[in-house]
C-alpha positions in Angstrom: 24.7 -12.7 47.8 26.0 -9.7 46.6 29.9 -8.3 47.5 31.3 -5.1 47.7 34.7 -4.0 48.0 34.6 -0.9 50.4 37.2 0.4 52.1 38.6 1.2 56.0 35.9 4.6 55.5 32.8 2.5 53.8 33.5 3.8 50.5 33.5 1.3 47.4 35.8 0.7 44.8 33.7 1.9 42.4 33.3 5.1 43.8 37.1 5.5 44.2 37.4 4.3 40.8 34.9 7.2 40.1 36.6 9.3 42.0 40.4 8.9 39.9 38.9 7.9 36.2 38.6 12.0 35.1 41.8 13.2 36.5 43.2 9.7 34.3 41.6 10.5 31.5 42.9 14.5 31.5 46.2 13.9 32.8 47.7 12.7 29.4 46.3 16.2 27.9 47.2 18.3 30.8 50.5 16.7 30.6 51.3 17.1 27.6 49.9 21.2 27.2 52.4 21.3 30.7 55.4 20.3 28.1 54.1 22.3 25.2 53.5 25.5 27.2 55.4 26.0 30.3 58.8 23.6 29.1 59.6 24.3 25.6 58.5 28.2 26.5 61.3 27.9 29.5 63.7 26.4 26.8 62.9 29.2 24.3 64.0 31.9 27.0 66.9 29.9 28.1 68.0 29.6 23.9 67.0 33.4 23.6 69.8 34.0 26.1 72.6 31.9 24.6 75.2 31.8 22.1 72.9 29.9 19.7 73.7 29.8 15.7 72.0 27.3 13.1 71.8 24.9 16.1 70.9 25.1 19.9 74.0 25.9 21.8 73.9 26.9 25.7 76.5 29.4 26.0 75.1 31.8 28.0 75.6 35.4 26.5 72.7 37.5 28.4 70.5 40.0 27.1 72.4 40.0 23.8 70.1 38.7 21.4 67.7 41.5 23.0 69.9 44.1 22.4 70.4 42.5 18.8 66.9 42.6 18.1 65.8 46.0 19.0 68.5 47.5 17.0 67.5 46.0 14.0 65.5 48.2 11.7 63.5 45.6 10.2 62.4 44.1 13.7 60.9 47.6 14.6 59.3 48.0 11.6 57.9 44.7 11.8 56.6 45.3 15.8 55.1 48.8 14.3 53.3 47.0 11.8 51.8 44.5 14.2 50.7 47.0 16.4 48.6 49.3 13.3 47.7 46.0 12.0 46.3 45.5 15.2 44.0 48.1 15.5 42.6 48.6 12.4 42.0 44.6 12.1 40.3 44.9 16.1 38.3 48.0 15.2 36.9 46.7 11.5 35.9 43.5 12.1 34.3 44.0 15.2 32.7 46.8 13.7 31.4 44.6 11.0 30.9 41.8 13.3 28.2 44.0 15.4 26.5 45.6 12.1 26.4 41.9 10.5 24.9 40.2 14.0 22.4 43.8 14.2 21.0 42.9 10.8 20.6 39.3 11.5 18.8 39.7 14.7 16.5 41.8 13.0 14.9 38.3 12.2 15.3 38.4 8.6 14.4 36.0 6.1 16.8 33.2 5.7 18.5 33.9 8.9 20.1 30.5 8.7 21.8 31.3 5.1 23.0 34.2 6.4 24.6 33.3 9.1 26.2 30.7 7.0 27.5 32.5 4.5 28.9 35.0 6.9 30.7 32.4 9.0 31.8 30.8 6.2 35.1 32.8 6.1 36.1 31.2 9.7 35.7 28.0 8.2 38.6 28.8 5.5 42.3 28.5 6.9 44.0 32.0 6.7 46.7 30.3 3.9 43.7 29.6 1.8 42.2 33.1 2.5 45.7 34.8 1.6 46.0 32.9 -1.8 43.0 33.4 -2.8 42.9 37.3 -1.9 46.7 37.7 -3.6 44.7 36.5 -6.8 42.1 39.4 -6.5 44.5 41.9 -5.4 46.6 40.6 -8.2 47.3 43.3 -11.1 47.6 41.5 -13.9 45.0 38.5 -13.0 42.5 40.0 -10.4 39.8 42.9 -10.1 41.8 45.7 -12.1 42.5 43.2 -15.0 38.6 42.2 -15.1 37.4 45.6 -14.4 39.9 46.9 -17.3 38.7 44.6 -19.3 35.2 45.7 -18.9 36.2 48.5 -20.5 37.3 51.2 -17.6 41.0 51.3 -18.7 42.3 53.5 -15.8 40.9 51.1 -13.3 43.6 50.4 -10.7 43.2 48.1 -7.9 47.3 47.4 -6.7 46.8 47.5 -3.0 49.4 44.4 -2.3 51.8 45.8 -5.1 52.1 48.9 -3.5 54.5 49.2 -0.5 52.5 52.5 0.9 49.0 50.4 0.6 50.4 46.5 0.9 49.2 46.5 5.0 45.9 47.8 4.2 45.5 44.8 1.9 46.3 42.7 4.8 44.1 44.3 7.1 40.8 44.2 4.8 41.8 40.4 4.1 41.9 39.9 7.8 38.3 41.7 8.1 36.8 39.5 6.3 38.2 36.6 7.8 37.4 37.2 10.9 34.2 39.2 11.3 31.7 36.5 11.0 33.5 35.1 14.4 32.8 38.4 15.5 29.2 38.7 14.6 28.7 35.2 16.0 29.5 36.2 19.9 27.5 39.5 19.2 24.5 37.5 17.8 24.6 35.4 20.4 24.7 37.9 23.2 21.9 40.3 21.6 19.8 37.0 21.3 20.4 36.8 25.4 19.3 40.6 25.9 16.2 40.4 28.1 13.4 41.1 26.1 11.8 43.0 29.1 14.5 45.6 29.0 13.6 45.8 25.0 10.0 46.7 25.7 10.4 48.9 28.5 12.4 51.2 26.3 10.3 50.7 22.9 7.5 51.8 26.0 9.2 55.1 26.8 9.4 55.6 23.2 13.3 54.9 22.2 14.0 54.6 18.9 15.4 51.7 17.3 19.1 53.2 17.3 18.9 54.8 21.1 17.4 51.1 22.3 20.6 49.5 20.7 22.7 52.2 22.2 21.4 52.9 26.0 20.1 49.1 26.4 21.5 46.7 24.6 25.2 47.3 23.6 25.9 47.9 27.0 23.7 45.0 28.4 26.6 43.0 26.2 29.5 45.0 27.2 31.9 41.7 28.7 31.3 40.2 24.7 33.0 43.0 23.4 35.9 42.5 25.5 35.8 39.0 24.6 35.7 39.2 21.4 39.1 42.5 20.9 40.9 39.7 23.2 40.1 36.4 20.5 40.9 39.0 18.1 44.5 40.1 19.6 45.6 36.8 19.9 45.2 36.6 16.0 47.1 39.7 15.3 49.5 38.9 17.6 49.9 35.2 15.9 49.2 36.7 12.0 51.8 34.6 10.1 50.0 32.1 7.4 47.8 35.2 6.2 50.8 37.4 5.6 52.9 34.7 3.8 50.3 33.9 1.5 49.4 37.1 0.4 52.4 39.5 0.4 55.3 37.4 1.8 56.2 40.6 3.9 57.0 42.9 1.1 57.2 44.8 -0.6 60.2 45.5 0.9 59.5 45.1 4.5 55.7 47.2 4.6 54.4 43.9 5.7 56.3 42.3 7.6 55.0 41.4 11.1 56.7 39.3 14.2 55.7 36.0 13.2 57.5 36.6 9.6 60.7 37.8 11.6 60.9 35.4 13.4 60.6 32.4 10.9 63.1 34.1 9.0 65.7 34.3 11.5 65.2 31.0 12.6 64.8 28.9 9.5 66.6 31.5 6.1 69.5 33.2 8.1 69.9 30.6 10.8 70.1 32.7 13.9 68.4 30.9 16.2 69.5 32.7 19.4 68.0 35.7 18.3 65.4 34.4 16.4 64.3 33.3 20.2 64.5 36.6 22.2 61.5 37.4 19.1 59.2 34.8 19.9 59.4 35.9 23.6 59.0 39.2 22.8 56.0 38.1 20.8 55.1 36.3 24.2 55.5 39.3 26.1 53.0 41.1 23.9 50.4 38.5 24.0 50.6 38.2 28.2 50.0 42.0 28.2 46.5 41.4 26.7 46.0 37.7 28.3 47.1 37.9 32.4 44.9 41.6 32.9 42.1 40.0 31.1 42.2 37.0 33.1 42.8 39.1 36.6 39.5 40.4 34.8 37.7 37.8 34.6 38.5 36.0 37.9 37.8 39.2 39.6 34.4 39.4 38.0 33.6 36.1 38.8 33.9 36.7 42.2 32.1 39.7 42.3 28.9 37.7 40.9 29.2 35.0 43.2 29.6 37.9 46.0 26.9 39.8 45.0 24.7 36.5 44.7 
């Protein structure tokens, strides 16, 4: 005789059980991304308006940590920075990205290796990466002593050493760290490219060049937007790259947000203002994230809309 537990509406206790087991399982994570994100984010704007020294104090004292900030010389050198850094980091390594994923959906030999070796970067952490490039870019023990010692005495290769170059250093490292991430989401989406579309313009006789540029770059059009918005959040966040491989300097030619702000909060002990930074660095990173999300939920609709 079998038994079954059902309920006033005929449903089981299994299928209640069914029912509750995901939203137990999630609600530990969801939880605890609730206290990571929304309550110590609420507690950073509330310490970013007090009184607060080398420890948390909740004196309330307005907008003048803000007012702090902004006229500090260093902090708008710093949000400058972040904002060239920015675009030159975007531009080149999706740039590189899309010429790396073009070559490799040429189907060339060893695709596998390739593809490896170019995503290999995005395995490294950005500390590692920024160590290892401060060695190369190093005078005295990277390329200009090995080249110099090759025999081309005037060699020079000082782009960290130099305060007028230092952020161009930064911005090649970066490059290279992140365009095989890049060339990943454009691989992928050229590889999704109907193959129809392909043929109909290698039909009208397209070249190789106009096919990429009339068909398929703009069949993949929502990938590049994908991919500058990844890529933002990384410039935004830059911090480990930058302390491994010029520490800010020279001087202050490298200094970005992230740098600012662990100063303030953990060398000079000013935690109050060392706050009102990390929500301006919020600020900046909800002006890329809440349009592209509008974005995205209003192209989802659209699709579903439009069938």
């Amino acid at each position: 005789m079998t038994i079954a537990m059902v309920d006033g509406e005929g449903v089981s206790f299994r299928q209640r059980a069914g029912r509750w087991w995901p939203v137990v399982v999630l609600a530990p994570s969801l939880l605890a991304s609730f206290v990571y994100v929304v309550v110590f984010t609420l507690w950073t704007l509330y310490i970013s308006l007090s009184n607060s020294g080398l420890l948390p104090s909740y004196g309330f004292v307005g907008l003048e940590n803000y007012a702090s900030l902004w006229a500090n010389r260093r902090w708008n050198i710093a949000y400058n920075n972040l904002f060239f850094f920015s675009a030159f980091y975007i531009l080149g390594s999706m740039a590189v990205g899309l010429l790396l994923a073009i070559l490799i959906d040429q189907r060339v030999k060893g695709e596998a290796l390739w593809r490896t070796i170019f995503l290999y970067p995005l395995a490294v952490s950005f500390i590692v990466t920024g160590t290892v490039w401060s060695w190369l870019y190093n005078p005295a023990d990277g390329v200009q002593m090995l080249v110099r010692s090759l025999g081309w005495e005037s060699f020079s290769f000082a782009l960290a050493s130099d305060r007028n170059t230092a952020i161009y250093a930064v911005i090649i490292t970066g490059i290279w760290q992140s365009s095989g991430f890049a060339m990943a989401l454009f691989l992928a989406g050229l590889r999704s490219v109907d193959p129809d579309l392909v043929k109909a313009a290698q039909i009208d006789g397209a070249s190789a060049f106009r096919t990429y540029r009339k068909v398929i770059l703009p069949t993949i059009a929502p990938i590049f937007l994908a991919v500058a918005v990844v890529q933002i959040q990384f410039a935004i966040k830059t911090f480990d790259l930058v302390a491994a491989l010029t520490r800010g300097g020279p001087g202050v030619s490298t200094t970005f947000p992230a740098i600012y702000v662990y100063d303030l909060m953990f060398q000079r002990g000013q935690i109050g203002e060392g706050a009102a930074a990390a929500m301006m660095m919020l600020a900046a990173l909800a002006v890329v994230l809440v349009p592209y999300s509008f974005f995205v939920v209003w192209r989802r609709r659209r699709e579903s809309r439009h069938g």
